[in-house]
C-alpha positions as CSV (number, residue, x, y, z in Angstrom):
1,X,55.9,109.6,186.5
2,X,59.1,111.2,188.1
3,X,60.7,113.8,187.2
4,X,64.4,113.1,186.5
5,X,65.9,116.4,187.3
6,X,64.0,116.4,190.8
7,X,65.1,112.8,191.4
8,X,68.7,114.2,190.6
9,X,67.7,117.3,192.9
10,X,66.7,115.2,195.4
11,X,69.4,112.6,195.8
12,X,72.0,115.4,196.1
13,X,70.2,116.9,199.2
14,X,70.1,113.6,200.9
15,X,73.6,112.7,202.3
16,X,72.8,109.2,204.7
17,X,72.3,106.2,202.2
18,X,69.8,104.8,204.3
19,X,67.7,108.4,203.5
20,X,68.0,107.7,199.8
21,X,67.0,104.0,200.2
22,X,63.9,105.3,201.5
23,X,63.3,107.8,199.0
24,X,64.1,105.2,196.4
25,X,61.1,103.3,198.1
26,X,59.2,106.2,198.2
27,X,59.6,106.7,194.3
28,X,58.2,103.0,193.6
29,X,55.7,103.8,195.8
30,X,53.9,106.6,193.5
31,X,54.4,104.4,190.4
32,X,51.4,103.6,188.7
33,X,50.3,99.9,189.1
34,X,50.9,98.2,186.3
35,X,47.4,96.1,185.7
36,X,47.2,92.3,185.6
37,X,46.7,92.1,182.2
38,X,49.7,93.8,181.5
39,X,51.9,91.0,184.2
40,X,52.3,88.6,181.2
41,X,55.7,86.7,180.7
42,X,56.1,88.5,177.2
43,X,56.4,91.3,179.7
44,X,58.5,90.3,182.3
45,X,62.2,91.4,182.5
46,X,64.7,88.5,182.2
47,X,67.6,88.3,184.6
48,X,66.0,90.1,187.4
49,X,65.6,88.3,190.9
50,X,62.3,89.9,192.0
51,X,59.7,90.0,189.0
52,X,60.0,93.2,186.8
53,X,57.6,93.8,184.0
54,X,58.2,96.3,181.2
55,X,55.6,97.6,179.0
56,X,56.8,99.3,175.9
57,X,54.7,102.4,173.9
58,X,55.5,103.3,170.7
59,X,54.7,106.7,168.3
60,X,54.8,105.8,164.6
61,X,57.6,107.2,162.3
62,X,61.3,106.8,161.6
63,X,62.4,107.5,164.7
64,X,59.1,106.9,167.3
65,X,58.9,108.2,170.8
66,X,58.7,105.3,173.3
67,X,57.0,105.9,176.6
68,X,57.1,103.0,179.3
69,X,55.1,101.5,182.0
70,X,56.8,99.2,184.6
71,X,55.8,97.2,188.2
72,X,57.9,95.1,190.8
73,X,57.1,92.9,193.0
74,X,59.6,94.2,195.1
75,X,59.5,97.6,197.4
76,X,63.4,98.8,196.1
77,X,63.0,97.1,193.1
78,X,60.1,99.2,192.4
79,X,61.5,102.7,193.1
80,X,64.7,101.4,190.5
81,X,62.0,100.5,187.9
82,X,60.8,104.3,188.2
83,X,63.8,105.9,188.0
84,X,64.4,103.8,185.0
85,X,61.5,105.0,183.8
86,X,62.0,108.7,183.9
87,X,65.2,108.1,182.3
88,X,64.0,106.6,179.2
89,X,60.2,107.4,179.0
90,X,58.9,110.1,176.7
91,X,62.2,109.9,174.6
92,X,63.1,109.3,170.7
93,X,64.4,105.3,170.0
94,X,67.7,107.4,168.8
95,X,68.2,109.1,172.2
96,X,67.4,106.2,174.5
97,X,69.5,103.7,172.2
98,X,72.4,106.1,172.8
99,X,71.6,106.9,176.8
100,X,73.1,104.5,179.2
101,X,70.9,104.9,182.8
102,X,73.6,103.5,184.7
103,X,75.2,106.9,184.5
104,X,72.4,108.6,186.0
105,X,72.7,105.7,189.0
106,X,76.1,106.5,189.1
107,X,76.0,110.1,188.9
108,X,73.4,109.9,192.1
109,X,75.5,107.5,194.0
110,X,73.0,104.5,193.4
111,X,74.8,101.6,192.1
112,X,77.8,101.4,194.4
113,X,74.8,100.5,197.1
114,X,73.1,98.2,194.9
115,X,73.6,94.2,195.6
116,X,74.8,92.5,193.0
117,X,71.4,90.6,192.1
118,X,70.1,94.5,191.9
119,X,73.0,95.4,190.0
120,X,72.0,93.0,187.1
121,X,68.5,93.3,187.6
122,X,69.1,96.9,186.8
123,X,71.0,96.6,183.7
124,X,68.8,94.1,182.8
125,X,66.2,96.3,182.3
126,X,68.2,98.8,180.8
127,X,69.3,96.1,178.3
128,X,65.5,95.3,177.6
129,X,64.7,99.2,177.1
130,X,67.8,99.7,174.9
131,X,67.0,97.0,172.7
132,X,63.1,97.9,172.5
133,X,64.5,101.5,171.2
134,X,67.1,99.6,168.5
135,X,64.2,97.4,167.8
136,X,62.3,100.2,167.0
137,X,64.6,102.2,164.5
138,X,65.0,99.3,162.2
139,X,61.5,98.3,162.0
140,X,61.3,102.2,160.8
């Protein structure tokens, strides 16, 4: 999985938008396939134009680590689904209920370039990853 402080490294060294779309692509490109199996509608993302599945890991305890595995069937969609993922994978519920990616997209100059179908596709899955972490805590 990405690095998040690299991805952050990396989008502030590229300056032409159509260089960060391709890195984006780049970054869905050495995400892990998600398996067949694992493409099941209990998985799938609502609200997202291209398909988007999510796959939730949890640790045990009061307040679990979660880690995540994600796919797309699209290229862009892809590399979003990965950044997504090193934002919120590897963290405690608390922290990930309280972090808000669309910052980071912000902060890297993502989501001004994003479609609007992106757009909510992206929060979308934020939403879903958000809620899995609240889910989480009071099931603890």
């Amino acid at each position: 999985m990405a690095d998040l402080a690299r991805i952050i490294d990396d989008f502030a060294y590229l300056e032409e938008w159509e260089d960060r779309y391709r890195y984006v692509i780049e970054l869905g490109k050495a995400l892990p396939d998600l398996s067949d199996d694992k493409r099941t509608a209990a998985n799938k993302v609502q609200g997202c134009a291209s398909q988007v599945w999510l796959v939730t890991h949890s640790a045990t305890g009061e307040d679990p680590v979660l880690t995540f595995e994600g796919d797309s069937d699209a290229h862009i969609v892809r590399g979003l689904v990965a950044i997504v993922l090193a934002v919120y994978s590897g963290k405690q519920a608390s922290e990930i209920a309280r972090l808000d990616a669309l910052d980071v997209f912000s902060r890297i100059g993502l989501v001004e370039h994003l479609s609007p179908q992106r757009a909510n596709g992206l929060r979308s899955m934020i939403r879903r990853i958000r809620e899995e972490a609240v889910g989480r805590l009071a099931a603890a």
